[in-house]
MMTF fields as JSON, N, C-alpha, C and O atoms, coordinates in Angstrom:
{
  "mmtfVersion": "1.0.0",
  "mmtfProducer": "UNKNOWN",
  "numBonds": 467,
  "numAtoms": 468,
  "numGroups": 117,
  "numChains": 1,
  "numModels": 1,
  "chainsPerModel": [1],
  "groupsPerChain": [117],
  "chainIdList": ["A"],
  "bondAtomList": [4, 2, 8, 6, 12, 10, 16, 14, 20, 18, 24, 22, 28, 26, 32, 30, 36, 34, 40, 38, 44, 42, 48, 46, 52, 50, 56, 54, 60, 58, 64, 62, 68, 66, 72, 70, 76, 74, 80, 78, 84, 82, 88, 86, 92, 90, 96, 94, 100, 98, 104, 102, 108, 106, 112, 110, 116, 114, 120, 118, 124, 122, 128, 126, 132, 130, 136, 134, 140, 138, 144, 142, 148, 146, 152, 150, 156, 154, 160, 158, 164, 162, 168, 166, 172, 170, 176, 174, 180, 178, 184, 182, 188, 186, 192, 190, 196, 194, 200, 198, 204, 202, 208, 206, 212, 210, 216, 214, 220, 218, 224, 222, 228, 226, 232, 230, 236, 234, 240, 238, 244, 242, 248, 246, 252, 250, 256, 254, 260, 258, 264, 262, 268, 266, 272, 270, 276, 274, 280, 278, 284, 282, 288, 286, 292, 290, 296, 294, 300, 298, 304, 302, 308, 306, 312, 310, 316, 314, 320, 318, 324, 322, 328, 326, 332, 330, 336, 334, 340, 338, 344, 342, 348, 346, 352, 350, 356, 354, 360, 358, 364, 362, 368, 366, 372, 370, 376, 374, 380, 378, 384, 382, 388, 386, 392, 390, 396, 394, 400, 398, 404, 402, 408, 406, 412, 410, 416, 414, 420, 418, 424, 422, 428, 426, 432, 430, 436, 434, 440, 438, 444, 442, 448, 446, 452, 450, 456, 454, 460, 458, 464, 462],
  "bondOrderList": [1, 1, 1, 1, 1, 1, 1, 1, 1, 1, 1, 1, 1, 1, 1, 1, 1, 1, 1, 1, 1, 1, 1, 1, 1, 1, 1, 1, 1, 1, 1, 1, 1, 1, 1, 1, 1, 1, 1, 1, 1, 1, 1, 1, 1, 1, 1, 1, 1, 1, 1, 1, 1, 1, 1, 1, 1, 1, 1, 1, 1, 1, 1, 1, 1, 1, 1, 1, 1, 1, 1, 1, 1, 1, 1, 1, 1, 1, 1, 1, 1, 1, 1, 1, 1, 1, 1, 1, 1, 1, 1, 1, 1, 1, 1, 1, 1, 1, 1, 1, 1, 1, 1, 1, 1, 1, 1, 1, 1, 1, 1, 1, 1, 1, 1, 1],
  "groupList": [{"groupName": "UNK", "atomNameList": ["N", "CA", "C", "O"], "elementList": ["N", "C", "C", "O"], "formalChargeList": [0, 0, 0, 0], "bondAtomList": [1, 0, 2, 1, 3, 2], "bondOrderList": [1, 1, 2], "singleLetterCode": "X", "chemCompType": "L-PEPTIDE LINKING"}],
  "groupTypeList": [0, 0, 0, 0, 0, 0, 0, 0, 0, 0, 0, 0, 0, 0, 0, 0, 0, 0, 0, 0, 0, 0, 0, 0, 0, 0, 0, 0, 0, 0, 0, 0, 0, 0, 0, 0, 0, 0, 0, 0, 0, 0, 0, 0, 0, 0, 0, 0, 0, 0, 0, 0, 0, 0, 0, 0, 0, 0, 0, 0, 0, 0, 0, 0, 0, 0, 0, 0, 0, 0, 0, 0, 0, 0, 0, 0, 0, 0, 0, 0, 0, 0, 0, 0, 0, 0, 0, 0, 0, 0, 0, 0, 0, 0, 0, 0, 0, 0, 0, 0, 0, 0, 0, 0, 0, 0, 0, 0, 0, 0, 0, 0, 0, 0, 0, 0, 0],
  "groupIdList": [1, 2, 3, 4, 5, 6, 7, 8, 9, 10, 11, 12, 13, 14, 15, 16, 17, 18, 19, 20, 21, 22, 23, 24, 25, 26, 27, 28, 29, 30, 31, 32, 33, 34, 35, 36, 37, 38, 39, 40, 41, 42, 43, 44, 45, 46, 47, 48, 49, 50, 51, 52, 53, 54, 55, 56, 57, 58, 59, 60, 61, 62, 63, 64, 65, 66, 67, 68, 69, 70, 71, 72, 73, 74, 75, 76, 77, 78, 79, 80, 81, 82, 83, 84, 85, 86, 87, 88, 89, 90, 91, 92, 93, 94, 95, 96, 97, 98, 99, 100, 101, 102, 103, 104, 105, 106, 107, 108, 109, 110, 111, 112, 113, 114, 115, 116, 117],
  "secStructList": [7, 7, 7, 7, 7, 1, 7, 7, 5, 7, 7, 7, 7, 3, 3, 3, 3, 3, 7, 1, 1, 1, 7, 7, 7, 3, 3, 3, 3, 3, 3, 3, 7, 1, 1, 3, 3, 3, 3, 3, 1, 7, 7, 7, 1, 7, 6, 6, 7, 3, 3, 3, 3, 3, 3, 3, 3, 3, 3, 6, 6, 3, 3, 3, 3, 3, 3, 3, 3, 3, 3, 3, 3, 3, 3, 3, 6, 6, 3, 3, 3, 3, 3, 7, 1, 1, 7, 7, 6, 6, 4, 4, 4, 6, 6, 6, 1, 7, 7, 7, 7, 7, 7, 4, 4, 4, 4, 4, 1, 7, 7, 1, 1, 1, 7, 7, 7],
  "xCoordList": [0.857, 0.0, 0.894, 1.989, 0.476, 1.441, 0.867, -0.125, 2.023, 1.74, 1.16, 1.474, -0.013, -0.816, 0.356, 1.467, -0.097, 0.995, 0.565, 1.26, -1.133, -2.037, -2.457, -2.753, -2.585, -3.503, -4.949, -5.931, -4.879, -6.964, -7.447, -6.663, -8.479, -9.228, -10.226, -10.851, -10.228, -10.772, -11.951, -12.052, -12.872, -14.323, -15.558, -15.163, -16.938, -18.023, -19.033, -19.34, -19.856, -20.811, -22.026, -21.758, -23.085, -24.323, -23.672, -23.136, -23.791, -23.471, -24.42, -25.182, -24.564, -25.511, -24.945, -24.079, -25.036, -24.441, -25.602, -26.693, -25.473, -26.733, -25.678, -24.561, -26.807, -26.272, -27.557, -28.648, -27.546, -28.606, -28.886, -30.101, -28.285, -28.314, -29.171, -30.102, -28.007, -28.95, -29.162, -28.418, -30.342, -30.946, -29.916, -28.871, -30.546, -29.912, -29.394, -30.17, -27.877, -27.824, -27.083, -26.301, -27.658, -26.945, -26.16, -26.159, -24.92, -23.424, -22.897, -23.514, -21.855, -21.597, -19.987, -19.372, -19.476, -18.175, -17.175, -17.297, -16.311, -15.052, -14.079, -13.739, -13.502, -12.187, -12.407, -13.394, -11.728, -11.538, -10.237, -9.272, -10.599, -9.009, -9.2, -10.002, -8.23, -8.671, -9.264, -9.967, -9.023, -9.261, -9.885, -10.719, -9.731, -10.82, -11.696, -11.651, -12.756, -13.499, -13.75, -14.123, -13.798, -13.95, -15.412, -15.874, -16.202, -17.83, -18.058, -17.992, -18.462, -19.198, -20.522, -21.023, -21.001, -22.58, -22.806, -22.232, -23.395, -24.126, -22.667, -22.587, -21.763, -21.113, -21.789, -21.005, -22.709, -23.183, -22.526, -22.557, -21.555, -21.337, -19.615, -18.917, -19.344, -18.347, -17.326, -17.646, -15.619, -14.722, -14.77, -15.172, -14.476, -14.896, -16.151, -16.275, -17.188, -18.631, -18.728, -18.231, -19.368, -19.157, -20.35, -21.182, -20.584, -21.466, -21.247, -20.101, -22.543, -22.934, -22.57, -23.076, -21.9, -21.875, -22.051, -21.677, -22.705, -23.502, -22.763, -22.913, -22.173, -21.567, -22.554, -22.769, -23.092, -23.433, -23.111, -23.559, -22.4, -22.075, -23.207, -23.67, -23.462, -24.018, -24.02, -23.238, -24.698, -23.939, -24.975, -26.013, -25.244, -26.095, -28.094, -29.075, -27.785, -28.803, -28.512, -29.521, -28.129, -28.253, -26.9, -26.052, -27.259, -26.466, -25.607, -25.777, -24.617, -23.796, -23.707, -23.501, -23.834, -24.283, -23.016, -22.552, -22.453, -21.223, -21.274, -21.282, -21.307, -21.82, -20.612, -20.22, -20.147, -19.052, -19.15, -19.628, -18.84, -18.664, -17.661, -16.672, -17.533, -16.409, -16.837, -17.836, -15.686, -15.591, -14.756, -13.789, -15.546, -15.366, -13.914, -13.819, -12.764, -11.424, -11.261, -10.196, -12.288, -12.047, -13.274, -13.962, -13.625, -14.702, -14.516, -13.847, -14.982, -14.808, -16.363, -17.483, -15.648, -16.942, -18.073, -19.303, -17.01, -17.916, -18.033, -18.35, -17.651, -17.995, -17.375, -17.033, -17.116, -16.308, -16.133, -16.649, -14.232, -13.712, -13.996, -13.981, -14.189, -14.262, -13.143, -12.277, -12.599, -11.578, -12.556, -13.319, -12.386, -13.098, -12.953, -11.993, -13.309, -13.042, -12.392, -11.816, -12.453, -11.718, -11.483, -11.985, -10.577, -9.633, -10.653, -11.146, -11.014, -12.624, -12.034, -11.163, -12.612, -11.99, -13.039, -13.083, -13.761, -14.164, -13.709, -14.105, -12.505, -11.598, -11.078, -11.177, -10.469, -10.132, -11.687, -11.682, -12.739, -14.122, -13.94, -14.299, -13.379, -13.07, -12.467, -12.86, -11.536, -10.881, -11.212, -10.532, -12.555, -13.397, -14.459, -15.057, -14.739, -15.682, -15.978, -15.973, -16.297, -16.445, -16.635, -17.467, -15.417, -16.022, -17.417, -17.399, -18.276, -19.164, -18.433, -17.402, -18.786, -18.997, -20.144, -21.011, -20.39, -21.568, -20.947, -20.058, -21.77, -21.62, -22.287, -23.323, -21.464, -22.67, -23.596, -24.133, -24.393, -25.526, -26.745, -27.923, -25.476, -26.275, -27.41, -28.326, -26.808, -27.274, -28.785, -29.493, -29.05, -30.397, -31.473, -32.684, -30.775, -31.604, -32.143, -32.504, -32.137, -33.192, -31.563, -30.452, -31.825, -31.39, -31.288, -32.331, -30.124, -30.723, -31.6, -31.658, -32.027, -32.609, -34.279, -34.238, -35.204, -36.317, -36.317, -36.434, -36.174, -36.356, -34.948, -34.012, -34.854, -33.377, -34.231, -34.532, -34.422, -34.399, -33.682, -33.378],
  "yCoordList": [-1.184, 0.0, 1.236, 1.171, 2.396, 3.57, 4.548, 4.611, 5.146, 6.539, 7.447, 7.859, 8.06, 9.321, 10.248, 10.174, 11.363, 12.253, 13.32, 14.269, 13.446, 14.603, 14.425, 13.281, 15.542, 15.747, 15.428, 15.693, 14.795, 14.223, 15.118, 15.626, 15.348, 15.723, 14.637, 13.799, 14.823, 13.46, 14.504, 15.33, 14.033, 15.7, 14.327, 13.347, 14.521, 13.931, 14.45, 15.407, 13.995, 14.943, 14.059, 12.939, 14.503, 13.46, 13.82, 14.888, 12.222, 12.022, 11.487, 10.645, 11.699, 10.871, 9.997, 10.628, 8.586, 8.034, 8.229, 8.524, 8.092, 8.13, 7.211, 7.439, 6.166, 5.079, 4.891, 5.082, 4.596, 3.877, 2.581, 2.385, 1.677, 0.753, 0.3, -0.428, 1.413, 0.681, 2.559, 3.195, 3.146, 4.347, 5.458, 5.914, 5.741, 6.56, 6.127, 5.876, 6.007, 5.229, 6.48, 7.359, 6.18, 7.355, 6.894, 5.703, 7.779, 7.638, 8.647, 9.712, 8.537, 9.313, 9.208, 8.165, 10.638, 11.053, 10.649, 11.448, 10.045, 9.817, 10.581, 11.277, 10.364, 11.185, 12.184, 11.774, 13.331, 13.815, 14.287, 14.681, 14.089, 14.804, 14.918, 14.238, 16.334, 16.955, 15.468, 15.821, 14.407, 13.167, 12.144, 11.412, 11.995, 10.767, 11.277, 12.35, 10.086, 10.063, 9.075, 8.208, 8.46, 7.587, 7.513, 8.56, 6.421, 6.814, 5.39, 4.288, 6.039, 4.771, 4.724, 5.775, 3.604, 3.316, 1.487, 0.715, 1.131, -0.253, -0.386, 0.498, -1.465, -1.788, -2.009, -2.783, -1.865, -2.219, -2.161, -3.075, -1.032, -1.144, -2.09, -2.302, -2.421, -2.829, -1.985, -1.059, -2.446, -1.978, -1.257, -2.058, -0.131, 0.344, 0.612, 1.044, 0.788, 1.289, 2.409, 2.946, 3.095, 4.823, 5.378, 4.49, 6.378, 6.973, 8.356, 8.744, 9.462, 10.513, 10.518, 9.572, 11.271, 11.956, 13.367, 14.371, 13.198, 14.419, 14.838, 14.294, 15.719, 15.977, 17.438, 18.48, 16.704, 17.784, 18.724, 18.355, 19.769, 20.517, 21.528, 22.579, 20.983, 21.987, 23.084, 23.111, 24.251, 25.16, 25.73, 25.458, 26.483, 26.982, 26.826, 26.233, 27.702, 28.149, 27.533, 27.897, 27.091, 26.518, 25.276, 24.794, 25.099, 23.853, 24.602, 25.647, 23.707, 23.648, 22.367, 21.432, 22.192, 20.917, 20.674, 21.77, 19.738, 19.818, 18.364, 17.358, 18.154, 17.216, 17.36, 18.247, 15.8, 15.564, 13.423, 12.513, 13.361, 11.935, 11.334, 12.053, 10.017, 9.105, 7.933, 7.599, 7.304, 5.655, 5.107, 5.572, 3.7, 3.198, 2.332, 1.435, 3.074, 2.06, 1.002, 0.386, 0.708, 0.144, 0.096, 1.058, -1.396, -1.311, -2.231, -3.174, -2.313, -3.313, -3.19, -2.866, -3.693, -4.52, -2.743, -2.691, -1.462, -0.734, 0.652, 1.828, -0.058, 1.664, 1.167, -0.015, 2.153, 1.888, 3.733, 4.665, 3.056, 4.425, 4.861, 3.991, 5.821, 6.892, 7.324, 7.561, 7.636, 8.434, 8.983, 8.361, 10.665, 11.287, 11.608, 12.33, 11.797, 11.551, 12.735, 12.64, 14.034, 15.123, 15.426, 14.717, 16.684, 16.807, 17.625, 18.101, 17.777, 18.514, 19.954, 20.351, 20.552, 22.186, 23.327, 24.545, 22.193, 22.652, 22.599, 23.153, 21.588, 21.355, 22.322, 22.073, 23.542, 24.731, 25.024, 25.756, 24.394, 24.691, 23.717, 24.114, 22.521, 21.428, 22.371, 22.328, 23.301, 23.965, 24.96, 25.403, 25.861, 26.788, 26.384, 27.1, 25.066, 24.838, 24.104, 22.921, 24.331, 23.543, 22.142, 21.574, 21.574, 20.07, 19.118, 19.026, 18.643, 17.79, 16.823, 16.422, 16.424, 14.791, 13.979, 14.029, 13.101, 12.138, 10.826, 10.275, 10.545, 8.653, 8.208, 8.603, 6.903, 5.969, 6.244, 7.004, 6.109, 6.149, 7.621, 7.78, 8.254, 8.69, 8.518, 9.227, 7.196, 6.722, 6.76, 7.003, 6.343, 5.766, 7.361, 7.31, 8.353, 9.318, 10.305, 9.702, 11.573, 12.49, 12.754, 12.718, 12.975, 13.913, 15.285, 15.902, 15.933, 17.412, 18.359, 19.544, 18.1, 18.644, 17.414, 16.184, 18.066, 18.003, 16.171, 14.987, 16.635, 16.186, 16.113, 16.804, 14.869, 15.053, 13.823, 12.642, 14.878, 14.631, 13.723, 13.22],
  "zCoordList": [0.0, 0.0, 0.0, 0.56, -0.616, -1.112, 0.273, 0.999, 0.117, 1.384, 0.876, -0.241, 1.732, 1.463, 1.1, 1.625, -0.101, 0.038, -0.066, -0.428, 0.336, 0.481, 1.679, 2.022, 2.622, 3.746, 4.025, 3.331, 5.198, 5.397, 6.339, 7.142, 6.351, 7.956, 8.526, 7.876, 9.732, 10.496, 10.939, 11.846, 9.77, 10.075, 9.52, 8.888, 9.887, 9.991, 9.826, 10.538, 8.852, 8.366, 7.608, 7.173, 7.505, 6.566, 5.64, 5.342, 4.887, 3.296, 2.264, 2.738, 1.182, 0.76, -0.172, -0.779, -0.668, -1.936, -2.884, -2.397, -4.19, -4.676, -6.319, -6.784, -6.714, -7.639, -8.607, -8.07, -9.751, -10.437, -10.016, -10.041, -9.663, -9.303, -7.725, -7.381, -6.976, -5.332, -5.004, -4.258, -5.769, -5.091, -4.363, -4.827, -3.087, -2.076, -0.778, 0.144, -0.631, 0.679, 1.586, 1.223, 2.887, 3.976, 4.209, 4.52, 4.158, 4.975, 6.062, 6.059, 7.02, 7.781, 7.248, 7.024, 7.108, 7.033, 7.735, 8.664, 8.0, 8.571, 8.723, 9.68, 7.408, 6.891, 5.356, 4.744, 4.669, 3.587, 3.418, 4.073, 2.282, 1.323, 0.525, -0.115, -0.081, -1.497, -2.729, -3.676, -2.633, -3.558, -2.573, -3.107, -1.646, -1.048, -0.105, 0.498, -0.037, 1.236, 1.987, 1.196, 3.469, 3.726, 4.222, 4.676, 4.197, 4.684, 5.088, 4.542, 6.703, 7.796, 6.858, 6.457, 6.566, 5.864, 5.609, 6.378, 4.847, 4.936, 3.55, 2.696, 3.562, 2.53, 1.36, 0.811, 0.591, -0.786, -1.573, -2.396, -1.752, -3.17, -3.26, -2.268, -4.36, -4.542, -5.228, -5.973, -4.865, -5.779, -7.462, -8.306, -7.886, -9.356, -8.895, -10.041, -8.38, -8.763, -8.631, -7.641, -9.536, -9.897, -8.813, -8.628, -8.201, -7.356, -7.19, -6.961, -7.304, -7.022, -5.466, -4.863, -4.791, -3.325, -3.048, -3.656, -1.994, -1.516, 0.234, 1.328, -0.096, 1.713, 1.999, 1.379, 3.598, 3.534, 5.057, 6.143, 4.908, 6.01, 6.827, 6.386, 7.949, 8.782, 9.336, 10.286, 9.118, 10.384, 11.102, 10.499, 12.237, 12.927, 12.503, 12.952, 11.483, 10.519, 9.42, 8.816, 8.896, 7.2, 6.959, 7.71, 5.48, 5.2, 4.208, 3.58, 4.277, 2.475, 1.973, 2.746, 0.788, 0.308, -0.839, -1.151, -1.424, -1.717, -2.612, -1.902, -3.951, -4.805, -5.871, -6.628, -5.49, -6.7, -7.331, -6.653, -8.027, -8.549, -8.059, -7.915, -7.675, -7.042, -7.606, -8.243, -7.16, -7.423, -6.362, -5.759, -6.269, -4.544, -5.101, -5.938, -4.181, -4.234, -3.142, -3.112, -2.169, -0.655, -0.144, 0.199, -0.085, 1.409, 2.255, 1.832, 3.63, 4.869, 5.451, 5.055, 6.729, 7.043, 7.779, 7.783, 8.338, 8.446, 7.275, 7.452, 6.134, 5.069, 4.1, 4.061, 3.048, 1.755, 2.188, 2.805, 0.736, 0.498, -0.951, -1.822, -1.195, -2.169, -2.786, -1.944, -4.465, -4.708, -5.624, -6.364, -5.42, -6.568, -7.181, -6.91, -8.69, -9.795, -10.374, -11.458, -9.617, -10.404, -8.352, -7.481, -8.124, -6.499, -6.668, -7.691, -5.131, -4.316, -4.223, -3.449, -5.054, -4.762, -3.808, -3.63, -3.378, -1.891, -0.615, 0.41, -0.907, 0.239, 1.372, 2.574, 0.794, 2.245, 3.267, 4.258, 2.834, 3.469, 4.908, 6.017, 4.678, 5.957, 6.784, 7.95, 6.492, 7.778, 8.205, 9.13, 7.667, 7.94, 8.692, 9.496, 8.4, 9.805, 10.704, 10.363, 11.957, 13.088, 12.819, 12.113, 13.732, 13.251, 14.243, 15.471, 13.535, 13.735, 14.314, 13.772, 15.255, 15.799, 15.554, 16.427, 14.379, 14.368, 14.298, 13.648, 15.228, 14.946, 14.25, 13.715, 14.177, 13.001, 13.472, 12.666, 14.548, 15.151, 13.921, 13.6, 13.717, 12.849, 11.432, 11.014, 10.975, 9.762, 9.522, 8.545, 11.104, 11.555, 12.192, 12.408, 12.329, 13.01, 11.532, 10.521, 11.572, 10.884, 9.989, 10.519, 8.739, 7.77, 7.562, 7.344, 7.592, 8.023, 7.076, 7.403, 6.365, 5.382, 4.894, 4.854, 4.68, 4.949, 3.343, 3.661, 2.095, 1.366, 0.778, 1.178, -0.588, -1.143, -2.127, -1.956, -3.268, -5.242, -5.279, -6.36]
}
């Protein structure tokens, strides 16, 4: 296995996967970096499977919602990893804001946002 040679943040946040195949699945954030993501969620998908992700950051009063394409390089028994398909140039936003603590426990509670197309 090769050494990271980009920086992660250890930040947590609702995620959404979204696939033609298996719909909309909730994930909770782990880790990011300008190119990966790691996401606590139900393992479905397999190695190579292409997926829509949805991060979505909280703050007081409102959300930021943050939508890029990945493909799963890694999964285990609690998540699969993400490399995305072009580097997240939303990235300096992880260090602008407060970090969330969610647990898995989250998967199972409310979504922060009412509806999701």
């Amino acid at each position: 296995m090769g050494k990271r040679i980009r920086a992660r943040s250890s930040y947590t946040a609702h995620t959404l996967l979204k696939s033609h195949d298996k719909g909309i699945i909730k994930a909770v954030a782990r880790d990011v970096s300008i190119d990966a993501i790691y996401l606590n969620c139900d393992p479905v998908f397999e190695p190579e499977d292409l997926v829509n992700v949805e991060i979505i950051l909280l703050g007081s009063d409102s959300e930021l919602n943050i939508k890029m394409s990945a493909k799963v390089i890694r999964k285990d028994v609690d998540g699969i990893a993400l490399s995305f398909l072009k580097p997240l140039e939303w990235w300096p936003v992880f260090s602008l804001f407060p970090l969330h603590q969610l647990g898995k426990e989250s998967l199972n509670g409310r979504m922060p946002v009412a509806e999701f197309a």
